[in-house]
C-alpha positions as CSV (number, residue, x, y, z in Angstrom):
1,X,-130.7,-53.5,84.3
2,X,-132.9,-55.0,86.6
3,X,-133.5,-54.8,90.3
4,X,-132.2,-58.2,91.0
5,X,-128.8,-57.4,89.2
6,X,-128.1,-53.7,90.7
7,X,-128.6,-55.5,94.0
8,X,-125.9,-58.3,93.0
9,X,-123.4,-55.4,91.4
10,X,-123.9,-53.1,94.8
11,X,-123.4,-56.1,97.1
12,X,-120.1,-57.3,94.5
13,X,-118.7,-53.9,94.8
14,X,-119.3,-53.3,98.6
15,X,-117.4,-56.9,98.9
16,X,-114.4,-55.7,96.4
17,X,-114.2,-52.3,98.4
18,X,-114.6,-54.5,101.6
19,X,-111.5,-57.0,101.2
20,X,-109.2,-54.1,99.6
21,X,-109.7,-52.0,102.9
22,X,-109.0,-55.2,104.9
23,X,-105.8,-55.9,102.9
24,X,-105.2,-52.2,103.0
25,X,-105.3,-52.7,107.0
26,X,-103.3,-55.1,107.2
27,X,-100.4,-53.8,105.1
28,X,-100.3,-51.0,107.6
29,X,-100.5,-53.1,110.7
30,X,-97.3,-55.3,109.2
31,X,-95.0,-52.3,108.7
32,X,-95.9,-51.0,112.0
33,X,-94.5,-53.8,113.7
34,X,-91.4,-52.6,115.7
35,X,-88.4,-55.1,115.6
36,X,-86.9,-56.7,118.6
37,X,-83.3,-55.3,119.1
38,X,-81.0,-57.4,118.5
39,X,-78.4,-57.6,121.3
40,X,-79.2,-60.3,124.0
41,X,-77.9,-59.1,127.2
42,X,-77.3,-61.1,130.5
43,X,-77.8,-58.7,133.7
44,X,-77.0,-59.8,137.0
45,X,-79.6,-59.0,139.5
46,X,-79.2,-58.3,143.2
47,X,-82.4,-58.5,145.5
48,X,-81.5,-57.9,149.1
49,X,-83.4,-61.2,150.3
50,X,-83.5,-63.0,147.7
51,X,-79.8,-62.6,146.6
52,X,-78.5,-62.5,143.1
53,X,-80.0,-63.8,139.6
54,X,-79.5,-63.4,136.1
55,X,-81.8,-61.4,134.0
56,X,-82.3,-61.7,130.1
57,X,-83.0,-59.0,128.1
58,X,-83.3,-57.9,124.3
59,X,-82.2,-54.4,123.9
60,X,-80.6,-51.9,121.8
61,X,-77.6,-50.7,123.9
62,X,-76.3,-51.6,127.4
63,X,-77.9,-48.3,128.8
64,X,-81.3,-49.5,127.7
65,X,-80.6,-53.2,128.7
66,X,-80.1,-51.6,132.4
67,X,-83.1,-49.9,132.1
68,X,-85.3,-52.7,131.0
69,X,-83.6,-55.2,134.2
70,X,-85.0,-52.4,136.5
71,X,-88.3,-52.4,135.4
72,X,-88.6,-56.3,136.1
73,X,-92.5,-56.9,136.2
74,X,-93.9,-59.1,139.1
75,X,-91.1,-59.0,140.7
76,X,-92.0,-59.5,144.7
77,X,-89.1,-57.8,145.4
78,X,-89.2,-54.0,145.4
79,X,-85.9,-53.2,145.9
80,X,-82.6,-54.7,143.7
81,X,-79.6,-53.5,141.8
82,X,-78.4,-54.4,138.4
83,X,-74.7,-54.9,139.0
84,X,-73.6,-55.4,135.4
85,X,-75.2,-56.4,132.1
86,X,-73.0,-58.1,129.3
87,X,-73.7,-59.1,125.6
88,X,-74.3,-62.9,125.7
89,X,-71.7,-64.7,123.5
90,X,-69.3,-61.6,123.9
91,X,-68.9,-60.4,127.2
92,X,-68.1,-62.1,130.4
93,X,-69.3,-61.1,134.1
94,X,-66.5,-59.7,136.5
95,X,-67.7,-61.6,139.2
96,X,-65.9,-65.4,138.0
97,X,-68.9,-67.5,139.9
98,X,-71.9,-65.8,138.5
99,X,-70.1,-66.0,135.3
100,X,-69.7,-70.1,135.7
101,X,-73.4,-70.1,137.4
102,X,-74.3,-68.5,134.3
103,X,-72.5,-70.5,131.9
104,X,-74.2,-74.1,133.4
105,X,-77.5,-72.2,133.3
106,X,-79.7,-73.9,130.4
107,X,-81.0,-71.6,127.8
């Protein structure tokens, strides 16, 4: 075999080696993926000066959903309660005018 042909086999076979690791990657990377939880929840937010405002939020159980309305990110407002979080479709709010606000709110 000459030098010009072990050069084009090495080069072949680095490539082959090459693309499998890539695929091999990016099998991993697709089944490590989490999935988005599939309840949509509606919380109703209370912020002292800014009053109240409805929150959505993906999550696994109403606990969670909670949770996740807390930790509202870039929110100017330090301070707020979540007053009640209900599966959209399902659930209605207690309060009867947040729960028509809501309801004329586009989504």
């Amino acid at each position: 075999m000459s030098v010009g042909n072990q050069i084009t086999t090495k080069s072949c076979l680095k490539n082959f080696f090459a693309s499998i690791a890539i695929m091999a990657l990016f099998y991993t990377t697709q089944n490590s993926i989490a999935a988005m939880p599939e309840i949509s929840f509606a919380c109703q937010v209370y912020h002292p000066k800014a009053g109240e405002e409805v929150t959505l939020v993906q999550a696994n159980s109403r606990k969670e959903a909670i949770e996740i309305a807390h930790l509202k990110e870039g929110s100017k407002h330090r301070y707020f309660e979540v007053r009640q979080c209900v599966i959209i479709g399902e659930e209605a709010f207690k309060d009867s005018s947040f729960q028509r606000n809501f309801e004329k709110t586009p989504r």
